[in-house]
Rosetta silent file (secondary structure, phi, psi, omega in degrees, C-alpha in Angstrom):
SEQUENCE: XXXXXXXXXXXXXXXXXXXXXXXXXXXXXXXXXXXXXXXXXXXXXXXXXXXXXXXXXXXXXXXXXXXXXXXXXXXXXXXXXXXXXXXXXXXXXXXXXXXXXXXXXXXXXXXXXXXXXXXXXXXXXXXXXXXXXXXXXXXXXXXXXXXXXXXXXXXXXXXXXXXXXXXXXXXXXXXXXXX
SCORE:     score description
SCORE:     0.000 S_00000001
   1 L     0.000  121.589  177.812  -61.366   94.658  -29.664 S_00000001
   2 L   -78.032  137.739  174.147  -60.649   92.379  -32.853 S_00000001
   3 H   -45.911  -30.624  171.066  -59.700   89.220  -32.458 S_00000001
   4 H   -55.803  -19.193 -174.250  -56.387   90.079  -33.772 S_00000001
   5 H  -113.140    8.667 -166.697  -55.541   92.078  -31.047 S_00000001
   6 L   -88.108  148.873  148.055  -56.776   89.999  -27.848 S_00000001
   7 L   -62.170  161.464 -158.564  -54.576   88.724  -25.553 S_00000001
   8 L   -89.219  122.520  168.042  -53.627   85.271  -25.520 S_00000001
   9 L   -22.065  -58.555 -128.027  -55.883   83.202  -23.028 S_00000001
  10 E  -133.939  119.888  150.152  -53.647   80.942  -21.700 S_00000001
  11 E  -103.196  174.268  174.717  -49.435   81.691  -20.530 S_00000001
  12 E   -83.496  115.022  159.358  -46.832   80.207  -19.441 S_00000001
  13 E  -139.700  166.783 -165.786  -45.682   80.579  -15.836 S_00000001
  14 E    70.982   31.325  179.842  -43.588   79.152  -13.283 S_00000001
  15 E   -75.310  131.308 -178.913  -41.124   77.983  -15.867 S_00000001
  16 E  -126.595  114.255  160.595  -38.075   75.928  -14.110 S_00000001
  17 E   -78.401  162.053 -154.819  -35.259   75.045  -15.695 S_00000001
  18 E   173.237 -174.487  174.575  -33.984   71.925  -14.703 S_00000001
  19 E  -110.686  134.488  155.389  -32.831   68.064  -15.745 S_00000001
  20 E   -84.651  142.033  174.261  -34.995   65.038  -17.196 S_00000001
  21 E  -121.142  138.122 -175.763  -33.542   62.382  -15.487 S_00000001
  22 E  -130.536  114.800 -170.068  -33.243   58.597  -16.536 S_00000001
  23 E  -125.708  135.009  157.569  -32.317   55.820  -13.837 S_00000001
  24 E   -85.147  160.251  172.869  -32.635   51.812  -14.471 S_00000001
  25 E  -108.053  101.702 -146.913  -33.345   49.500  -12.111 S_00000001
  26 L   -59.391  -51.401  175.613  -30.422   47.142  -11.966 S_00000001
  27 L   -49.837  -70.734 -177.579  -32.538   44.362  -11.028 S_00000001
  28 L   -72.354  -61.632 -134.019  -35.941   44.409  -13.005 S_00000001
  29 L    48.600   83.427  130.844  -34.350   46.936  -15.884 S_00000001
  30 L   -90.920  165.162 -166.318  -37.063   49.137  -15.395 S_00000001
  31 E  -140.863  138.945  177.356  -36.749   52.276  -16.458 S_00000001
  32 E  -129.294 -175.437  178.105  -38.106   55.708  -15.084 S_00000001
  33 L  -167.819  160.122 -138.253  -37.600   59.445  -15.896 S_00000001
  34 L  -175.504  140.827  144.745  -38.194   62.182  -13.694 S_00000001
  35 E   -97.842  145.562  148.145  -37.664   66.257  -13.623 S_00000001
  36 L  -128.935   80.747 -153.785  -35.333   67.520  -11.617 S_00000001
  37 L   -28.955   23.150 -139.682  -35.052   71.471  -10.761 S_00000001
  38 L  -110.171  158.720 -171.863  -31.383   70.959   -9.774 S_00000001
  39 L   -86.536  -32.919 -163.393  -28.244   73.401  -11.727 S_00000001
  40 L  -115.020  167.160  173.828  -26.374   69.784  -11.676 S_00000001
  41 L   -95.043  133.077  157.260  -28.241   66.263  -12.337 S_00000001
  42 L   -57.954  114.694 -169.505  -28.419   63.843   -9.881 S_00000001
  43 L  -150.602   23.821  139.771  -26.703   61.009  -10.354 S_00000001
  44 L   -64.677  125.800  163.725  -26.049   59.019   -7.574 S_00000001
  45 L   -45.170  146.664  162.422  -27.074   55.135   -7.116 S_00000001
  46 E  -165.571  145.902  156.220  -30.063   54.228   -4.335 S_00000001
  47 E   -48.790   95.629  147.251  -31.889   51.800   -2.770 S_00000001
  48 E  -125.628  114.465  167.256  -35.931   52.251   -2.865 S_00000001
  49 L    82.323 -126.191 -172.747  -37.471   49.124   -1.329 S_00000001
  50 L   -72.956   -8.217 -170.772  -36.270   46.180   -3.819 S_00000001
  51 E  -104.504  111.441 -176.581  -34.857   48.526   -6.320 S_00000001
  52 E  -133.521  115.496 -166.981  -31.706   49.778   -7.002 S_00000001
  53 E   -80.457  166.735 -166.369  -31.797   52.569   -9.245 S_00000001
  54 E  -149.934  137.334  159.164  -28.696   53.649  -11.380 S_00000001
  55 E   -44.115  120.484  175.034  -28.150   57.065  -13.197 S_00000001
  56 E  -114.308  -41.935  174.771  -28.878   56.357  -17.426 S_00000001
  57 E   150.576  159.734  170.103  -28.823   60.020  -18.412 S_00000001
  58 E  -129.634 -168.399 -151.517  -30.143   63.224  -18.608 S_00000001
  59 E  -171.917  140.199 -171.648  -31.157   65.894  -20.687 S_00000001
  60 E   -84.553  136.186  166.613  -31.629   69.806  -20.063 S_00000001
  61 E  -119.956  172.521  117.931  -35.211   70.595  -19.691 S_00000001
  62 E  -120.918  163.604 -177.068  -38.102   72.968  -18.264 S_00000001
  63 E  -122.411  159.386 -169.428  -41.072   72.461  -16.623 S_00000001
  64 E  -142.143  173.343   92.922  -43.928   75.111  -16.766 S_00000001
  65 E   -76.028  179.055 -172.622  -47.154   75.730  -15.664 S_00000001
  66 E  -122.687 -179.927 -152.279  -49.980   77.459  -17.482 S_00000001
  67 E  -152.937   98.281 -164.456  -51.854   80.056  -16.242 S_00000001
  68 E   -65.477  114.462  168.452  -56.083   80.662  -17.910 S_00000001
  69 L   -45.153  -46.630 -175.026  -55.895   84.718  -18.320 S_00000001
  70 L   -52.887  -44.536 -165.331  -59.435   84.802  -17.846 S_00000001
  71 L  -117.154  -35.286  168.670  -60.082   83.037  -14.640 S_00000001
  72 L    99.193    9.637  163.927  -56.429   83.053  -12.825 S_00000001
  73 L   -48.458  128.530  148.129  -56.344   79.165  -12.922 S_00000001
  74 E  -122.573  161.440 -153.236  -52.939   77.907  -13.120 S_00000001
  75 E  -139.913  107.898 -160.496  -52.799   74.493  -14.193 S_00000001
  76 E   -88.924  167.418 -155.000  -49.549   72.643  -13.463 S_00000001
  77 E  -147.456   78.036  179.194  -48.240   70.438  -16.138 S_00000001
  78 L   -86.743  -29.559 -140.680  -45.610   67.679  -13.822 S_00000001
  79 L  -111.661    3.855  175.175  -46.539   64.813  -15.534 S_00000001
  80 E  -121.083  137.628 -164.104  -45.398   66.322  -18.960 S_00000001
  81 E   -99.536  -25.946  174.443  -41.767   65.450  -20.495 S_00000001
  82 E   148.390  178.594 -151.763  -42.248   67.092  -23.641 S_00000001
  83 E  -116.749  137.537  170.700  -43.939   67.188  -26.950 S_00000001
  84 E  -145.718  135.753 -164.716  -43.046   65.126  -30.175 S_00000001
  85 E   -63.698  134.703 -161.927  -43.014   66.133  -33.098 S_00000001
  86 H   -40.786  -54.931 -175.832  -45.579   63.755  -35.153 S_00000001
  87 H   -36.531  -39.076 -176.150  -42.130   63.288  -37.743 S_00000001
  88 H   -53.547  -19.925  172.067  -40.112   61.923  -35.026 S_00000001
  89 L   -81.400 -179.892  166.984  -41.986   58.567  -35.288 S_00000001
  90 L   -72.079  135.410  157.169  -41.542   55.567  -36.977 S_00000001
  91 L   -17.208  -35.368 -166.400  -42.448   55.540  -40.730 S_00000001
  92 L  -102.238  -28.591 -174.004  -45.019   52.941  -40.227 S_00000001
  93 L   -66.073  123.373  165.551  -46.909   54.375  -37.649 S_00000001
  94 H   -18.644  -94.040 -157.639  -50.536   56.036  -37.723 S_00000001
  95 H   -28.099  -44.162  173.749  -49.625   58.781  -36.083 S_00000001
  96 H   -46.546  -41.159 -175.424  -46.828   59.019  -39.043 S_00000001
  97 H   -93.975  -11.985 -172.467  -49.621   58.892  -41.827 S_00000001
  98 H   -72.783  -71.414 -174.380  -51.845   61.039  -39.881 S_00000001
  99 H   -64.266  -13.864  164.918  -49.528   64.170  -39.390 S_00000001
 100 H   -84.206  -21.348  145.705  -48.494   64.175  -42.899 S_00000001
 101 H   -59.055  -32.436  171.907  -52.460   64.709  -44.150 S_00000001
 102 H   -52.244  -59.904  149.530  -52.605   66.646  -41.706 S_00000001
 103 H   -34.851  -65.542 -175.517  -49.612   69.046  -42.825 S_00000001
 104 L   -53.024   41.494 -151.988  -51.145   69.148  -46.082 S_00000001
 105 L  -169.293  -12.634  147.269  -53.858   71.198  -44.053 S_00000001
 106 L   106.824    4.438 -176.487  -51.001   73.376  -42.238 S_00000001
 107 E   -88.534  134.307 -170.279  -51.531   71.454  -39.040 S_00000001
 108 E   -96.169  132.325 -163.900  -48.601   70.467  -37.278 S_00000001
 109 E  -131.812  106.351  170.368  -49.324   67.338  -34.985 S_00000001
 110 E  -114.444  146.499  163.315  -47.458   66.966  -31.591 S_00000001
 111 E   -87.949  141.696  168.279  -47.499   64.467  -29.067 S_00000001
 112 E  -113.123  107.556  168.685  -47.314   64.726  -25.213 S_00000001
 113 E   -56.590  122.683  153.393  -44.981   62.730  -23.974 S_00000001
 114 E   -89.857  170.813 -175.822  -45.472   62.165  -19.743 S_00000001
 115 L   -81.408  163.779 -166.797  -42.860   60.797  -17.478 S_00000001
 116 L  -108.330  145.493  179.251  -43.042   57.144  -16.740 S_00000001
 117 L   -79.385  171.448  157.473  -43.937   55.713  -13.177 S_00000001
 118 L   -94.843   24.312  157.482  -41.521   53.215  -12.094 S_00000001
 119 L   -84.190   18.424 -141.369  -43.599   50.474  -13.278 S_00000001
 120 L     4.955   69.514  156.406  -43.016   51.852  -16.567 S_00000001
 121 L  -163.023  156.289 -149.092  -46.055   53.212  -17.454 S_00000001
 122 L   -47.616 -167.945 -174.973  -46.960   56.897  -18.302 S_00000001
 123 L  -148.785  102.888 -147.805  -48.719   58.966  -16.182 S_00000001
 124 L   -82.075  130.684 -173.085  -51.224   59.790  -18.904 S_00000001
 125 L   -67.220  147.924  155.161  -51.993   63.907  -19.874 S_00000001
 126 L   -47.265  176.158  166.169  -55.401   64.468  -19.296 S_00000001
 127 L   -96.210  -31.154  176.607  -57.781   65.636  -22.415 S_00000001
 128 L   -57.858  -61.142  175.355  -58.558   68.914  -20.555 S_00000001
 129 H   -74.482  -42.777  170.842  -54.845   69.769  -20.135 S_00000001
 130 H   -75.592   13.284  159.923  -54.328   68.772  -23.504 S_00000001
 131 H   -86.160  -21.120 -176.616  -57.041   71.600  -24.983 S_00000001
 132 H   -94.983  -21.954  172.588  -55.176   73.756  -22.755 S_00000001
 133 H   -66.654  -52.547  158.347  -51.610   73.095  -24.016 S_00000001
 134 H   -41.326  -72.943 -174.370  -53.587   73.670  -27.726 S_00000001
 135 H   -52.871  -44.442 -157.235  -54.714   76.884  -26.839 S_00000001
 136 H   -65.264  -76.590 -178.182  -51.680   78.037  -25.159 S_00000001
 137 H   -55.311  -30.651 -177.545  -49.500   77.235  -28.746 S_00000001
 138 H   -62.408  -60.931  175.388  -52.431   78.056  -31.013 S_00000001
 139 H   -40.346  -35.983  169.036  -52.990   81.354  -29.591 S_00000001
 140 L  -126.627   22.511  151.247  -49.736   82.793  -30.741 S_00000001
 141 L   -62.315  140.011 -166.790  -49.457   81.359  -33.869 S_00000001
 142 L   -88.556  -27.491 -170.196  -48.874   84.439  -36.201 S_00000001
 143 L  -101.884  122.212 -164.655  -50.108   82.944  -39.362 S_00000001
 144 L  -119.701   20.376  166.430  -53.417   81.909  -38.768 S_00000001
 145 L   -81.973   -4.707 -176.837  -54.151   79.910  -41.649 S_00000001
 146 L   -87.191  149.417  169.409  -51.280   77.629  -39.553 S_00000001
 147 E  -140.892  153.657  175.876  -52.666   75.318  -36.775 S_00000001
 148 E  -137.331  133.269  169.107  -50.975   73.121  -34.142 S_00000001
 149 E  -138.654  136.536 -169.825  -52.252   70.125  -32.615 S_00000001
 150 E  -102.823   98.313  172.585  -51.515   68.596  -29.347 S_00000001
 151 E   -89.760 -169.365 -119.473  -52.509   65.280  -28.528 S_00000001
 152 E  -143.286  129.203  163.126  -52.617   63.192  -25.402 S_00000001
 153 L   -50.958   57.434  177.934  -50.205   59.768  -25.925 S_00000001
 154 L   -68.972  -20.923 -167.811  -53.263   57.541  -27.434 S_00000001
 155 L   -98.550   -4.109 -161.980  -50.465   55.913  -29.416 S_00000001
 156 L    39.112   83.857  176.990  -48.254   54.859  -26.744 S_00000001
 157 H   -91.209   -7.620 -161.041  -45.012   56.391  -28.145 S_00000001
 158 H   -79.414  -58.724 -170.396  -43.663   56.528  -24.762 S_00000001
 159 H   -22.621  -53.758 -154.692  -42.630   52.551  -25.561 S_00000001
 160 H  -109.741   19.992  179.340  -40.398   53.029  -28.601 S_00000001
 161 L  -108.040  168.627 -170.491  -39.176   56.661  -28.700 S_00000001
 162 L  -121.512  160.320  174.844  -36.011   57.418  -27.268 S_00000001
 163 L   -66.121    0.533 -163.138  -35.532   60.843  -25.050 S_00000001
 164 L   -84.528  -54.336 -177.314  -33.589   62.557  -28.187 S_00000001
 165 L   -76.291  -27.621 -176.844  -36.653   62.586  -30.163 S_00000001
 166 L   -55.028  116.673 -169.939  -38.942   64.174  -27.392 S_00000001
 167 E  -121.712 -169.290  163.736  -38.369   67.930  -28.114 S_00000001
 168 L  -138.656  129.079 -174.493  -40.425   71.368  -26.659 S_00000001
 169 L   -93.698  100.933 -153.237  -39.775   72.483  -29.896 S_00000001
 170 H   -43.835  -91.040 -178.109  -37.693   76.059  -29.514 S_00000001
 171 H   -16.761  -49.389 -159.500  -40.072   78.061  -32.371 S_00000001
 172 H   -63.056  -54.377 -170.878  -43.532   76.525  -30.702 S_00000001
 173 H   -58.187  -54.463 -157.609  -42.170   77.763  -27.240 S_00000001
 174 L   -81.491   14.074 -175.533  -41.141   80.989  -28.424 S_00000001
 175 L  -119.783   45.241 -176.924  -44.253   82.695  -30.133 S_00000001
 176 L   -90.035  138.451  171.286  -45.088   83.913  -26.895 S_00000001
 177 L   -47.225  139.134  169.753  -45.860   87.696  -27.674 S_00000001
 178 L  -103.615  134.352 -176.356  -43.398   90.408  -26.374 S_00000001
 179 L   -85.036    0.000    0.000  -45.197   92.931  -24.307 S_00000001
């Protein structure tokens, strides 16, 4: 079997459509995000403990797991809001000068954004799940002088990015083979 023809290692399953959700804290103005697997968003006020959270907005989403062909692992992915594209940053930023050497080199550089605790701070992807999110998109790149790489929020982008720029970028998702 040539490599050209093997199936791809790693799919997607358990895909949920669903809402990212954004609430404030009236008090602190903390800020959290959340999925929620719901047709409508939630967006009713609540009490938890000291905190009273308030609806900010939402944003159509899915959540996925992945699923190792090989071994029959699936390896849920909760704690990820979505991947952004290295362009999507600020101008100034590493990450900014990075993914454009990088392009010249056909590599496409995404970040994975995780959801925020309500202490606001992430709930950080592993390095393991992020070799497995890389395989998963790599694997069914068609052009294979093309590469995509997914890192793990070492830059802390989760501060300064807004939910607009955080995509799953339609094309990346979509070069899942049709059987």
């Amino acid at each position: 079997m040539s490599s050209e023809s093997r199936a791809p290692r790693y799919e997607m399953v358990n895909v949920r459509g669903g809402h990212v959700i954004i609430e404030h804290d009236v008090c602190s103005r903390a800020v959290r995000s959340y999925f929620a697997a719901e047709p409508n968003p939630p967006v009713e006020e609540y009490w938890e403990g000291r905190r009273l959270w308030r609806h900010w907005g939402a944003a159509q989403s899915v959540q996925f797991d992945v699923r190792d062909t090989t071994s029959g692992e699936v390896i849920p992915f909760r704690e990820l809001l979505g991947l952004m594209y290295y362009a999507c940053c600020r101008e100034d930023r590493d990450l900014r000068r990075l993914g454009e050497l990088a392009q010249e080199h056909r590599i496409s550089i995404y970040v994975a954004i995780t959801y925020e605790t309500a202490e606001g701070e992430p709930t950080r992807l592993p390095q393991d799940k992020a070799a497995v999110l890389n395989g998963l998109f790599n694997d069914r790149v068609k052009d294979k002088s093309k590469k995509i790489l997914i890192l793990p929020d070492l830059f802390n982008l989760y501060r300064e990015m807004t939910y607009g720029q955080v995509m799953i970028d339609f094309g990346l998702t979509a070069m899942a083979e049709s059987r």
